[in-house]
VOPAGU-2260 file (C-alpha; in pm, 1 decimal, decimal comma):
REM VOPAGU-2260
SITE   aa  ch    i         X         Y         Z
SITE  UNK   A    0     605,7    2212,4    2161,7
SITE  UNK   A    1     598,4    2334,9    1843,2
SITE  UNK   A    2     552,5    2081,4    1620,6
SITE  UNK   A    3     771,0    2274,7    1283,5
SITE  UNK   A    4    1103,2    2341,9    1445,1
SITE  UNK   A    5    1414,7    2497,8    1412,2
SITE  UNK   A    6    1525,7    2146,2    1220,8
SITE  UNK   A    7    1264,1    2147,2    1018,1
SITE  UNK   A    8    1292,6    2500,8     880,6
SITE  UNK   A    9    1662,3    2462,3     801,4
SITE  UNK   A   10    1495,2    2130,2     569,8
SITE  UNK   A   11    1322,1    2304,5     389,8
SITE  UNK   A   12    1605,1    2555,0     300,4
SITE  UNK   A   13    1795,2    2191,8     244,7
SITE  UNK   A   14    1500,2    2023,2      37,9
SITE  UNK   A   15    1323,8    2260,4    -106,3
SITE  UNK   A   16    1049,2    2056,5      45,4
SITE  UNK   A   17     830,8    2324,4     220,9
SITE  UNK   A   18     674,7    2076,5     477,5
SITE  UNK   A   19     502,7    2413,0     666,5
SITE  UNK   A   20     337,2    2459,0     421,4
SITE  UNK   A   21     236,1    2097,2     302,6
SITE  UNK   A   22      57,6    2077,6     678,5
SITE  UNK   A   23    -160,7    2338,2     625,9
SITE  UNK   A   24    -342,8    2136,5     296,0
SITE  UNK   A   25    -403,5    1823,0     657,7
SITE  UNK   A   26    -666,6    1970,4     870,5
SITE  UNK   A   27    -668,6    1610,7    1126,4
SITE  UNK   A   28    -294,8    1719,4    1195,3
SITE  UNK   A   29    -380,0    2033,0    1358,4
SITE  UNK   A   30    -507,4    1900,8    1702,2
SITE  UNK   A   31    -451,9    1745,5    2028,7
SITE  UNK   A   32    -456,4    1422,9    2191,2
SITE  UNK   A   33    -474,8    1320,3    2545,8
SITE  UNK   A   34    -377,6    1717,0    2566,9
SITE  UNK   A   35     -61,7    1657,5    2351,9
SITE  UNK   A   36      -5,2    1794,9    1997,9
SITE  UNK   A   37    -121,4    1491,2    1770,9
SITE  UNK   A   38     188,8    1335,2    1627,6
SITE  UNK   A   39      75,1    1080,1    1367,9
SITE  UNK   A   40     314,0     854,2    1281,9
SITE  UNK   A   41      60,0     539,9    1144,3
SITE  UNK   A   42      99,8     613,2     804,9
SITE  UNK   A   43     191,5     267,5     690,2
SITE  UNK   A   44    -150,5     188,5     817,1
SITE  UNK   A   45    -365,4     440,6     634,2
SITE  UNK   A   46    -250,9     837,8     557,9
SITE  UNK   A   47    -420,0    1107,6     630,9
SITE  UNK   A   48    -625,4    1318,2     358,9
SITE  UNK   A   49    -582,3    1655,3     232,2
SITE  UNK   A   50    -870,9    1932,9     248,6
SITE  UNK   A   51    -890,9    1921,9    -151,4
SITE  UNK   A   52    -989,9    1533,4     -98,4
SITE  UNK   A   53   -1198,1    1627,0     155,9
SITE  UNK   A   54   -1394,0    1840,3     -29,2
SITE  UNK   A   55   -1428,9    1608,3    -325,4
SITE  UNK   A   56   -1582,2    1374,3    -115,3
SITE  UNK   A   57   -1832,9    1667,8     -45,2
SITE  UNK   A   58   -1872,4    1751,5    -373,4
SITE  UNK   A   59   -1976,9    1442,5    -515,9
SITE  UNK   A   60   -2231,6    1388,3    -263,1
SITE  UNK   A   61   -2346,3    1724,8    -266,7
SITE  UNK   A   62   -2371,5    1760,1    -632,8
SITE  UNK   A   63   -2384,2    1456,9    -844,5
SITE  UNK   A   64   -2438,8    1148,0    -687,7
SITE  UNK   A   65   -2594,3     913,4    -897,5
SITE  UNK   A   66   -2577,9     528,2   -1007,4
SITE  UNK   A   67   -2331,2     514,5   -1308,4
SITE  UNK   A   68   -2293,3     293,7   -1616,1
SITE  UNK   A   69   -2693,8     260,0   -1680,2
SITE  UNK   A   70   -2853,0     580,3   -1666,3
SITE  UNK   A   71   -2996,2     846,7   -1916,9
SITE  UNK   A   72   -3059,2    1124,8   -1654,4
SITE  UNK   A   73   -2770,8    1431,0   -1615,1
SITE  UNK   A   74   -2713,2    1332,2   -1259,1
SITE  UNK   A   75   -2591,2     974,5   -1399,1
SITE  UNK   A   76   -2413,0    1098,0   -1710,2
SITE  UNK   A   77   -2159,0    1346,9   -1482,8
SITE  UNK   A   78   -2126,4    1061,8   -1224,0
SITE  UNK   A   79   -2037,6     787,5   -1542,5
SITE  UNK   A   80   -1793,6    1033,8   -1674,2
SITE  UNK   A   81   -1609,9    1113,4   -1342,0
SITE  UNK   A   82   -1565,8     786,4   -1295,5
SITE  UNK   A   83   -1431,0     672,8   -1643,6
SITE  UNK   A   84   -1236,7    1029,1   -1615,1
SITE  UNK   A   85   -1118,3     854,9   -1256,1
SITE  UNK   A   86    -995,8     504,9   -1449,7
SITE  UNK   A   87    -791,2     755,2   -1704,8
SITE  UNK   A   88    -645,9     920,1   -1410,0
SITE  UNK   A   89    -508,0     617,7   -1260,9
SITE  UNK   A   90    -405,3     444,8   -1569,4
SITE  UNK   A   91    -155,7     796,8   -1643,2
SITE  UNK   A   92     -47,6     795,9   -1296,6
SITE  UNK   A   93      82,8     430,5   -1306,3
SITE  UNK   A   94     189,5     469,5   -1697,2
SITE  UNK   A   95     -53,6     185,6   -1831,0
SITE  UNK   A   96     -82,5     151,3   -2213,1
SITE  UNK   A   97    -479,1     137,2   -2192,7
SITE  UNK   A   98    -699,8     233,5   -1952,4
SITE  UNK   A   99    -929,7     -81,6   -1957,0
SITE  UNK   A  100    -594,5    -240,5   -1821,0
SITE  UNK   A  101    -708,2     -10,4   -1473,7
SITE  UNK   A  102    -961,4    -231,8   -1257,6
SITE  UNK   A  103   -1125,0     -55,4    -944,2
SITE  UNK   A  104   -1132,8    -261,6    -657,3
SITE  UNK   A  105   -1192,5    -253,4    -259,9
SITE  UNK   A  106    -846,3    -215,6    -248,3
SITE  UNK   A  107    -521,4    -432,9    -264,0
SITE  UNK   A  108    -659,3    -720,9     -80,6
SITE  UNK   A  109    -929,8    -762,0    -334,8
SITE  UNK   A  110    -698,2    -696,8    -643,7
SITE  UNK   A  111    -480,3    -991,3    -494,4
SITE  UNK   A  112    -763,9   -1217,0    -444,0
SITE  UNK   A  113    -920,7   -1130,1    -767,7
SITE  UNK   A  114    -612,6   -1259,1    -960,2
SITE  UNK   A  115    -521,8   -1553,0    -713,4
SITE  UNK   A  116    -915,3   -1678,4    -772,5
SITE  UNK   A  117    -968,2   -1575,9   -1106,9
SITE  UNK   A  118    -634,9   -1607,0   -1308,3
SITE  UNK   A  119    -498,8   -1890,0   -1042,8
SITE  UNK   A  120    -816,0   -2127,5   -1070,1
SITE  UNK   A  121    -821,6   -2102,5   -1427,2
SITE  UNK   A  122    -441,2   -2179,1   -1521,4
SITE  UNK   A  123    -304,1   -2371,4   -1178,5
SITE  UNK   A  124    -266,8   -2737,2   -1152,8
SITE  UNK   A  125    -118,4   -3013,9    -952,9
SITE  UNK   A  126     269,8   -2975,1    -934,6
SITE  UNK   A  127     270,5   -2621,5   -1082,9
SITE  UNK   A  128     434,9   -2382,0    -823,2
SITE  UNK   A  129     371,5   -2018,9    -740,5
SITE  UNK   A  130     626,9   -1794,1    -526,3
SITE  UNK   A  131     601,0   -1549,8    -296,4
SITE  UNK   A  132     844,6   -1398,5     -44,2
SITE  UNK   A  133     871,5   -1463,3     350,5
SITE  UNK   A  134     782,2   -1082,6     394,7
SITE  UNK   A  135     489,7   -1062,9     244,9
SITE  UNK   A  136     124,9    -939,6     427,8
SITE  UNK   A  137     -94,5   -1179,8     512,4
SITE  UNK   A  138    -323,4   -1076,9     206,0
SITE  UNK   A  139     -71,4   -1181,3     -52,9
SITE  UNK   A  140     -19,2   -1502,4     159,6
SITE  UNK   A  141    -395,3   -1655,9     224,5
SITE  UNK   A  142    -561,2   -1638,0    -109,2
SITE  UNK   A  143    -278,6   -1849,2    -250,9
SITE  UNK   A  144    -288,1   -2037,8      20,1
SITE  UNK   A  145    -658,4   -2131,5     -86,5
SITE  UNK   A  146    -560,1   -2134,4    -449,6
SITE  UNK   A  147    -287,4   -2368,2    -419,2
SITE  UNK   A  148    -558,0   -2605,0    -197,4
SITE  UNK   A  149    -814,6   -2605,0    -480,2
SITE  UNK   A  150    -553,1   -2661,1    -779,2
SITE  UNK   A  151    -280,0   -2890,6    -627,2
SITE  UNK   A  152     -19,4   -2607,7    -675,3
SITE  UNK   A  153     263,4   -2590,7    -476,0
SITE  UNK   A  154     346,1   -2269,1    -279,3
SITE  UNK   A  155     708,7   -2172,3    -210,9
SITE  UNK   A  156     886,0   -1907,1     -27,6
SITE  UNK   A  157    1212,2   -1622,1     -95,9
SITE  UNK   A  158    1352,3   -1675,7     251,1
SITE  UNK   A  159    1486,5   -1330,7     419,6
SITE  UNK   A  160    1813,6   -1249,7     602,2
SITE  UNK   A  161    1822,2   -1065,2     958,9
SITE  UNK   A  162    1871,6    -706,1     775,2
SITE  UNK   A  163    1490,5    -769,9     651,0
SITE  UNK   A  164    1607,5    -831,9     271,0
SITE  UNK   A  165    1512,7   -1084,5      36,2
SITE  UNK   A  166    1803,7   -1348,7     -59,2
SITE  UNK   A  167    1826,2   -1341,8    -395,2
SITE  UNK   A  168    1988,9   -1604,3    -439,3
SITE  UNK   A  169    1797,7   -1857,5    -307,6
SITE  UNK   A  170    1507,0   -1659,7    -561,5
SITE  UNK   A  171    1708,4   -1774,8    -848,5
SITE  UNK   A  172    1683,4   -2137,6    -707,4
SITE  UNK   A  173    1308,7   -2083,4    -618,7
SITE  UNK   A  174    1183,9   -1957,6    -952,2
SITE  UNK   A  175    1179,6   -2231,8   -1186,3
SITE  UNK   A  176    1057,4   -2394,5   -1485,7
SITE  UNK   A  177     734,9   -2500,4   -1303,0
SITE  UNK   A  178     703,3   -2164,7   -1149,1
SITE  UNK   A  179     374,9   -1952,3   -1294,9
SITE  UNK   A  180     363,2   -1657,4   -1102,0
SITE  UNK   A  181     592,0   -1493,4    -878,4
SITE  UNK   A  182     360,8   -1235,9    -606,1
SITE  UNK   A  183     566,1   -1000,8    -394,6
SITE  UNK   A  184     543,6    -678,6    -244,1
SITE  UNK   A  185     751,9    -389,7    -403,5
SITE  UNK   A  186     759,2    -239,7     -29,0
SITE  UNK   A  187     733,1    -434,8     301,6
SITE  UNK   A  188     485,3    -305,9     502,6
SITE  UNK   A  189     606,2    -433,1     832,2
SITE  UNK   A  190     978,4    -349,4     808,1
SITE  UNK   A  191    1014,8    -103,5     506,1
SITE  UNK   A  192    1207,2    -294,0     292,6
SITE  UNK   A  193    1236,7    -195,2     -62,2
SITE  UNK   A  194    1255,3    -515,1    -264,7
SITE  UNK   A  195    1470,1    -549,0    -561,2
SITE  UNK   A  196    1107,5    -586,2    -763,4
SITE  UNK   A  197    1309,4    -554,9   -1143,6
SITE  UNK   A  198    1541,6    -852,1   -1085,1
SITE  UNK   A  199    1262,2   -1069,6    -947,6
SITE  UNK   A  200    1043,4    -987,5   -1252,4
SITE  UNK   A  201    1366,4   -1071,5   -1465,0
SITE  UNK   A  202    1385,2   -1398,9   -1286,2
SITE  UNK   A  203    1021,3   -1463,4   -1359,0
SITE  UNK   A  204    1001,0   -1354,2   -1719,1
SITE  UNK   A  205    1325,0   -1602,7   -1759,2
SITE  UNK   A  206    1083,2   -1895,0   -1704,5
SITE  UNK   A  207     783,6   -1737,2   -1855,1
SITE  UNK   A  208     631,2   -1721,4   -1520,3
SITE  UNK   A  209     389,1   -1420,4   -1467,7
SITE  UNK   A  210     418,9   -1093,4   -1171,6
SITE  UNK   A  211     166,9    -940,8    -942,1
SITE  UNK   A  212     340,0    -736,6    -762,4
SITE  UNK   A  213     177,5    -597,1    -400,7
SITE  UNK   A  214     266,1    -175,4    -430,5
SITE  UNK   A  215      30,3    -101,9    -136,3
SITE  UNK   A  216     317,7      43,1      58,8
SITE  UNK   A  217     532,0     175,0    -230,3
SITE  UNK   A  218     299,1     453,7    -413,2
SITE  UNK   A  219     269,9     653,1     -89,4
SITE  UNK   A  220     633,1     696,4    -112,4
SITE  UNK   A  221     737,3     690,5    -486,4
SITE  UNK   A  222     619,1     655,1    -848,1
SITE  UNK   A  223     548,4     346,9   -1055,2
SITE  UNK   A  224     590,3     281,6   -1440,8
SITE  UNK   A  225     402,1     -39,1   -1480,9
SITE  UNK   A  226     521,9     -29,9   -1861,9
SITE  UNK   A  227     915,1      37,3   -1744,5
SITE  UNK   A  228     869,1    -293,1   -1462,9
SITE  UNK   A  229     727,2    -515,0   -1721,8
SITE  UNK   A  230     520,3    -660,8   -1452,0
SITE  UNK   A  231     179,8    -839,0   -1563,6
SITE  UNK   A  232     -39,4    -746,3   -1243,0
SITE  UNK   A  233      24,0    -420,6   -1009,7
SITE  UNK   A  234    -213,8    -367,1    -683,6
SITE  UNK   A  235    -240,2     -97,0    -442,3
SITE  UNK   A  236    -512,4      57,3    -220,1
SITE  UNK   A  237    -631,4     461,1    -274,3
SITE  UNK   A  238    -629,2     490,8     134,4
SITE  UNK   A  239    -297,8     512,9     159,0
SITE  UNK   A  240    -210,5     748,0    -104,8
SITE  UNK   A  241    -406,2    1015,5      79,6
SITE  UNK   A  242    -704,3     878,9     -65,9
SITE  UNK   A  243   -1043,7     749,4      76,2
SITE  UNK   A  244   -1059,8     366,6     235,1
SITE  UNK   A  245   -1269,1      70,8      88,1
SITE  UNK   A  246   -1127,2     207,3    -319,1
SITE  UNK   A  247    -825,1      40,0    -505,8
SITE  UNK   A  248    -652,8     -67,0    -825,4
SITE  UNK   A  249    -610,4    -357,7    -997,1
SITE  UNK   A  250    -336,2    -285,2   -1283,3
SITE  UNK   A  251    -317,2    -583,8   -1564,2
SITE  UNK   A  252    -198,9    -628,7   -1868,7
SITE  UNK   A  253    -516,4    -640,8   -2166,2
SITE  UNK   A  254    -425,3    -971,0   -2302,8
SITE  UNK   A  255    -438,8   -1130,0   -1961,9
SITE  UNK   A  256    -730,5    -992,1   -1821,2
SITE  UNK   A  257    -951,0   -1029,6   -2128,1
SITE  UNK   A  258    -813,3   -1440,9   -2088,9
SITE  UNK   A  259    -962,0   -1429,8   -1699,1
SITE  UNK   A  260   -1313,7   -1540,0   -1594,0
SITE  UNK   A  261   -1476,8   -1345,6   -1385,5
SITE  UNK   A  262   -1427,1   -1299,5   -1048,3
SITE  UNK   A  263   -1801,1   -1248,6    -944,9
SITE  UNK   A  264   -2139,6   -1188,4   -1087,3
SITE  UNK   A  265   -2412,9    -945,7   -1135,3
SITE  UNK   A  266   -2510,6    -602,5   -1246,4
SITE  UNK   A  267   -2268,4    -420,7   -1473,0
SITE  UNK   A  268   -2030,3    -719,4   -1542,6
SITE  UNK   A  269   -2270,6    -856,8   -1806,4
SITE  UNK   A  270   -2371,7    -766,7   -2141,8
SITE  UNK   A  271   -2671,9   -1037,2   -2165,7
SITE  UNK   A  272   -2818,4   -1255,5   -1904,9
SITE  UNK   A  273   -3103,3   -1513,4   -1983,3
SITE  UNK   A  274   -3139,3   -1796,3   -1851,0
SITE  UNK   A  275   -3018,9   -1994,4   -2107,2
SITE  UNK   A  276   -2672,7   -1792,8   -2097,8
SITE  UNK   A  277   -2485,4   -1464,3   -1958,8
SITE  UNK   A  278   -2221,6   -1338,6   -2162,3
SITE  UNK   A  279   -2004,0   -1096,6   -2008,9
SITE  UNK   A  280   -1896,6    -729,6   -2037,6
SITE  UNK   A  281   -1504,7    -646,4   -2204,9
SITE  UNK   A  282   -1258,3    -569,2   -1962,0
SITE  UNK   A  283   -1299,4    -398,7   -1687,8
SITE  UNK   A  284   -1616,7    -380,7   -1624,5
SITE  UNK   A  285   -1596,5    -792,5   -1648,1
SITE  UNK   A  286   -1426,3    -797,3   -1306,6
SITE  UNK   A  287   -1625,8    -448,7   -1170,1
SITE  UNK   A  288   -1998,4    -638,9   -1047,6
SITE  UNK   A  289   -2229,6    -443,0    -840,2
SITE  UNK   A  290   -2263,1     -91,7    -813,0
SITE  UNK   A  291   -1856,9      40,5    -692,0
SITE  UNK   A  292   -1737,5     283,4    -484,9
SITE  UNK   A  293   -1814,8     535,6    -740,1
SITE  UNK   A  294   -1736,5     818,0    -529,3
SITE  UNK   A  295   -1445,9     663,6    -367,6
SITE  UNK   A  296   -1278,6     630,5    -697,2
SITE  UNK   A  297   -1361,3     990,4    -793,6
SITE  UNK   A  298   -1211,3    1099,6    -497,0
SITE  UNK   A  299    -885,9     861,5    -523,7
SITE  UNK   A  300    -848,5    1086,9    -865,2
SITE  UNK   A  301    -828,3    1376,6    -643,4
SITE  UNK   A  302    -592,5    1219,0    -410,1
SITE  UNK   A  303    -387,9    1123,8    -660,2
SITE  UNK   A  304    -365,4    1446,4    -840,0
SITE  UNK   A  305    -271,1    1606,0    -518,3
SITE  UNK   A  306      16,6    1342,5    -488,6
SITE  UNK   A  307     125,9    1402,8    -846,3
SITE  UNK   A  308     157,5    1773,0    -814,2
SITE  UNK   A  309     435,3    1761,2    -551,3
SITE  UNK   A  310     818,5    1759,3    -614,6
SITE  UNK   A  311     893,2    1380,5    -549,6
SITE  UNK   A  312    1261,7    1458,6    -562,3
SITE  UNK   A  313    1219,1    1655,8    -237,3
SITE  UNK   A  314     994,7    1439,1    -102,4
SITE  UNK   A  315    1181,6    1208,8    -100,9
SITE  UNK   A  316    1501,5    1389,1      34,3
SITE  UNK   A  317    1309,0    1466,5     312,9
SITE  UNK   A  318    1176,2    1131,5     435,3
SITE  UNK   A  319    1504,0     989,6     433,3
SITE  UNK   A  320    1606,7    1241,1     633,9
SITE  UNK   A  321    1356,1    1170,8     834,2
SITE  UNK   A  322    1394,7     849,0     892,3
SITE  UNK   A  323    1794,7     889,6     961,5
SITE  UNK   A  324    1719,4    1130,9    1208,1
SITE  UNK   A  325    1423,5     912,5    1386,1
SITE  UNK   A  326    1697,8     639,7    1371,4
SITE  UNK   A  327    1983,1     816,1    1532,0
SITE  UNK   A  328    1722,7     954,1    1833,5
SITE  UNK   A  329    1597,9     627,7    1888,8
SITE  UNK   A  330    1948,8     469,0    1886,9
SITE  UNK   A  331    2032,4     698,7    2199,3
SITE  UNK   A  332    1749,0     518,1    2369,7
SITE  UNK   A  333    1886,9     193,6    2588,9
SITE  UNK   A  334    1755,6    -105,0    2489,4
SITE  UNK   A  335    1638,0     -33,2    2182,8
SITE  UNK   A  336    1618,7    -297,5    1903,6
SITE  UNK   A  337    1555,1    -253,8    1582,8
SITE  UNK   A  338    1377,7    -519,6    1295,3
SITE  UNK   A  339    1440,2    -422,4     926,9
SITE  UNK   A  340    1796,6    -281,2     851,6
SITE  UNK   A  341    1788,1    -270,5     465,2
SITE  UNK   A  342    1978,9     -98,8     272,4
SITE  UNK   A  343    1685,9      27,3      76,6
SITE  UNK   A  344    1415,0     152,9     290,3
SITE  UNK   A  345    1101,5     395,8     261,6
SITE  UNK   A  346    1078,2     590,9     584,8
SITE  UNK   A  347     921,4     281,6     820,0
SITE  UNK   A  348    1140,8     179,6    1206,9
SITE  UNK   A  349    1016,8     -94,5    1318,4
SITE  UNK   A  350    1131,4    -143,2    1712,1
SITE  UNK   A  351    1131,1    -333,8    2068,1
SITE  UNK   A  352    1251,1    -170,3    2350,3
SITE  UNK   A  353    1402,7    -457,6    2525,5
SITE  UNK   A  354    1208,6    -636,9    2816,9
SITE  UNK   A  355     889,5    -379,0    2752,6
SITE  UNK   A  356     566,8    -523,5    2585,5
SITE  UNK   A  357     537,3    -322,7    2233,2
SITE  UNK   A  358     117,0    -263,0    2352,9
SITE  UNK   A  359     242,7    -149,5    2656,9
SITE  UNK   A  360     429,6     126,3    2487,3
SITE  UNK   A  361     197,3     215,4    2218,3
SITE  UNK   A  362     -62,4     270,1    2483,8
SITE  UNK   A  363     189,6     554,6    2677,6
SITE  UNK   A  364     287,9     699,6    2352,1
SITE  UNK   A  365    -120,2     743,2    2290,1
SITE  UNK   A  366    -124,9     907,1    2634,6
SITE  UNK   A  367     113,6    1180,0    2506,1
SITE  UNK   A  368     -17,5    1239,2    2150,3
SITE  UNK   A  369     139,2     980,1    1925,0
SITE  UNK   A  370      -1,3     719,5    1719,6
SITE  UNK   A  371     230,7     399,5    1637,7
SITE  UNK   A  372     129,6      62,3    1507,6
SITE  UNK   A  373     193,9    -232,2    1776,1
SITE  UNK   A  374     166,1    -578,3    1708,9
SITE  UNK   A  375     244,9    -833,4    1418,8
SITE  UNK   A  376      79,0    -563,3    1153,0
SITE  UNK   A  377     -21,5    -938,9     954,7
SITE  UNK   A  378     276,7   -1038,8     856,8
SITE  UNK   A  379     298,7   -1296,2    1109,2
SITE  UNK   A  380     594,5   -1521,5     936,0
SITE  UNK   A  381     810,7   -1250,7     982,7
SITE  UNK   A  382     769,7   -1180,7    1369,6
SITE  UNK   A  383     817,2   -1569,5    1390,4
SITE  UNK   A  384    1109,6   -1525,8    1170,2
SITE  UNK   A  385    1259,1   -1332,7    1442,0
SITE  UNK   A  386    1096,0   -1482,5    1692,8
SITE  UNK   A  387     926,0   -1221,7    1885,1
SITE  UNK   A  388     530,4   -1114,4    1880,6
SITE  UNK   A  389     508,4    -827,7    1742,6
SITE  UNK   A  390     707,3    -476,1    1702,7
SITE  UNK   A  391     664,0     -92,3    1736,0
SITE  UNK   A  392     613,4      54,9    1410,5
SITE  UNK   A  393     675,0     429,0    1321,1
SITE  UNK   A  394     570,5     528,3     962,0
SITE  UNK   A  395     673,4     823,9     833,9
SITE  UNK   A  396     503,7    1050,9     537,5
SITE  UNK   A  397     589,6    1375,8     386,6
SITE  UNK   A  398     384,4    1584,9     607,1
SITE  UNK   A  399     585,0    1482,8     898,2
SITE  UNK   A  400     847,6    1684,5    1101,0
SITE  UNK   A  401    1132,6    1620,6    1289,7
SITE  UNK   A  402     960,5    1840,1    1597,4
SITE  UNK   A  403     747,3    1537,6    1581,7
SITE  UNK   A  404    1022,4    1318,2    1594,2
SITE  UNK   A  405    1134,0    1448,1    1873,2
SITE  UNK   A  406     816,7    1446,3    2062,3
SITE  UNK   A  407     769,5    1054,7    2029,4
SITE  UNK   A  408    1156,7    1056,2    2226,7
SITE  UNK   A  409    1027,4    1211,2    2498,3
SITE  UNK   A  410     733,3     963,1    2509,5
SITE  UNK   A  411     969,5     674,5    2466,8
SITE  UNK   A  412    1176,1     806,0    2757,4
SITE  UNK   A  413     890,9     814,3    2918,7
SITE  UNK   A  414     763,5     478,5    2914,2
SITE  UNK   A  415    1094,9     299,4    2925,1
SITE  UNK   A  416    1081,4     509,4    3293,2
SITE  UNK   A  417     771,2     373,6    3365,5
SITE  UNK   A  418     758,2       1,9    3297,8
SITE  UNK   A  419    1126,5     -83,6    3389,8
């Protein structure tokens, strides 16, 4: 099968979004599995990386790897200013006013963490609430969890209705006078949701509550304008923005992180230690302790130059056509149920086949070349929301095809044949 067909070319002529081509730039999507064309359709987990971030990854450690910040030596002068160039990079790709507002981190579960533990012990206390939403992954969940322990704050939730969308309503009830930060996901990871993140920021800033908002699963998929939200903290990881794993960004307004304590201690984070005293380094290296991910960040630059350099209007034409087309196919299919229904969705179908364990079926759909997500992808509150264990999860990027769309229908045929 070839995996650009017919369908797809006549996209492109639609689009203007040359996906043929786009495939080329992927070499991991150019092989087999289990003797099947790969189809790889995990992307909400982690997205594959071009050849140009490939080869930055090369490049740094064939080149100029060196420890940053506190050396004199060439080596560590081109490795400081990569890095610093890398902080610029992501502060005009998410529209930040300064770039010592841009904090590199291990990745959104860190950035959340760092602002639950540092910002949360700080300015929580007993009574004080903080809100979240009933979609949320389990790393915007636990670390208030903890926070909310230590302080005496109280955590509350934005229930969600069967379509997989926040009531907003009940939000308006929820966010309150004692409310002091609101923490949701822009995009849920588990059923594709887009939330309405400007009315929930409106809601907050009504109370003078602050925003972190989660945008792990929305920057593979569109832009962000931290200025035009008016949110306070934005998070997302580089490993699913084409980038490298273990790398991400901690967005925050100046005036707030310069107010925050650090998060942890050690080299780089200080400007004197004796013991006596430390004082600490200005933002960000206050919250950056250790040697980073130097070339992780370097190569997130890449990544995101890559990203920045396509037509996003295309783009994201095309995924939406994906995902109406994946939707109609997998309608056809009997007993097919599907979790997540929103109106606004990035291309994500989370689905049971009714009767059929969702392993089960990811492990047949392996056997024929397609990778899927199975299981409760931790957001566990929302499979016991709808009472089941976990779902099917197909995530879609712009280097996908319909041919490959097609190819995961046969496998689904296939299994439903062979566990019935």
């Amino acid at each position: 099968m070839s995996l650009v067909s017919d369908k797809d070319k006549l996209m492109i002529e639609s689009t203007g979004f040359d996906v043929e081509n786009i495939r080329k730039d992927f070499p991991i999507l150019h092989q087999k599995v289990n003797g099947k064309p790969l189809v790889y359709f995990d992307n909400g987990a982690t997205s594959q990386k071009p050849q140009t971030v490939i080869d930055a990854i090369s490049n740094y450690y064939s080149s100029y790897n060196a420890n940053i910040h506190r050396g004199v030596h060439h080596l560590s002068q081109i490795a400081t200013s990569a890095y610093e160039e890398a902080r610029e990079e992501v502060r005009s790709y998410l529209n930040a006013s300064k770039k010592e507002e841009i904090v590199f981190t291990k990745g959104t579960t860190e950035g959340i963490n760092l602002v639950a533990h540092s910002w949360g012990r700080a300015n929580l206390k007993a009574g004080d609430e903080v809100v979240i939403s009933a979609m949320e992954h389990h790393a915007n969940i636990v670390p208030w969890q903890m926070v909310c322990e230590a302080t005496g704050a109280i955590l509350k939730v934005i229930p969600i209705d069967n379509k997989g969308e926040l009531i907003l309503s009940d939000a308006e009830k929820l966010i309150t006078e004692k409310t002091k930060i609101l923490s949701v996901m822009h995009v849920s990871n588990a059923l594709g949701s887009i939330n309405p993140i400007e009315d929930l920021i409106c809601l907050a800033k009504k109370v003078n509550a602050l925003t972190l908002i989660d945008g792990a699963q929305a920057v593979p998929h569109f832009m962000v304008d931290v200025q035009s939200l008016d949110c306070d903290f934005y998070v997302f990881s580089a490993h699913k923005l084409l980038g490298p794993t273990g790398v991400g960004v901690l967005y925050g307004k100046l005036e707030l992180l310069e107010a925050m304590p650090p998060w942890q201690g050690g080299g780089d984070m200080i400007k004197e230690v004796t013991f006596a005293k430390t004082t600490y380094a200005d933002v960000p290296l206050k919250f950056e302790a250790g040697t980073p991910n130097i070339e992780g960040c370097i190569v997130m630059a890449e990544a995101i130059r890559y990203w920045r350099a396509l037509d996003h209007d295309a783009i994201d034409k095309y995924e939406q056509a994906l995902l109406s087309y994946a939707k109609e196919k997998l309608s056809e299919i009997d007993g097919m149920i599907f979790y997540g229904t929103a109106e606004k969705k990035v291309p994500v179908i989370s689905f049971l086949l009714e009767g059929l364990h969702p392993y089960d079926v990811g492990f047949i759909l392996d056997k024929h070349g397609v990778a899927v997500r199975t299981g409760h992808h931790c957001a566990q509150p929302i499979m016991d929301f709808y009472g089941i264990p976990g779902t099917i999860r197909a995530s879609f990027s712009f280097y996908n095809t319909f041919a490959e769309i097609d190819q995961m229908i046969d496998a689904l045929h296939l299994a439903k044949r062979m566990l019935s």
